[in-house]
N, C-alpha and C positions, 0 to 999 in steps of 0.2 A: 586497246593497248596504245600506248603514247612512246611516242620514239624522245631520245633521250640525244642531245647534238651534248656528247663529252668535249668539244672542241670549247664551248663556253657553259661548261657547266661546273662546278664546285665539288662534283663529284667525281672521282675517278673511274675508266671504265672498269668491268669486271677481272680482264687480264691484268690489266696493270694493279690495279687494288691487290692483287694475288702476288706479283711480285713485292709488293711496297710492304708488306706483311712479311715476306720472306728477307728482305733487307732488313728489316726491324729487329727479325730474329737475327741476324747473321750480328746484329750491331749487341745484340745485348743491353742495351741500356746505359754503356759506354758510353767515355766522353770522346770526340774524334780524338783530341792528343793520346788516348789511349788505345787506338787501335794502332797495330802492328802494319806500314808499308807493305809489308807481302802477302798481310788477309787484304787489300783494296780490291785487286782483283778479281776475288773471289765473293765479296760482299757486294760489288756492283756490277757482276755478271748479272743479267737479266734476261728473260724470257729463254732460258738453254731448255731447245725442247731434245 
């Protein structure tokens, strides 16, 4: 098993990859001038356990 230093890797760790997927969905495929000021803070809420 090979340990993985995410501090200089190109790969995201597994929490955060998990979030970064959840902001994707929150974004829809939208362009930013098209999201709404008062979804931001619900789109870049992260890690709410």
């Amino acid at each position: 098993m090979t340990q993985i230093d995410y501090n200089n890797s190109s790969k995201a760790c597994p929490a955060c990859f998990k979030e970064c997927k959840k902001i994707n969905k929150r974004i829809n495929n939208r362009k930013l001038s098209e999201i709404k000021t008062k979804e931001v803070p619900h789109i870049l809420k992260v890690f709410d356990f």
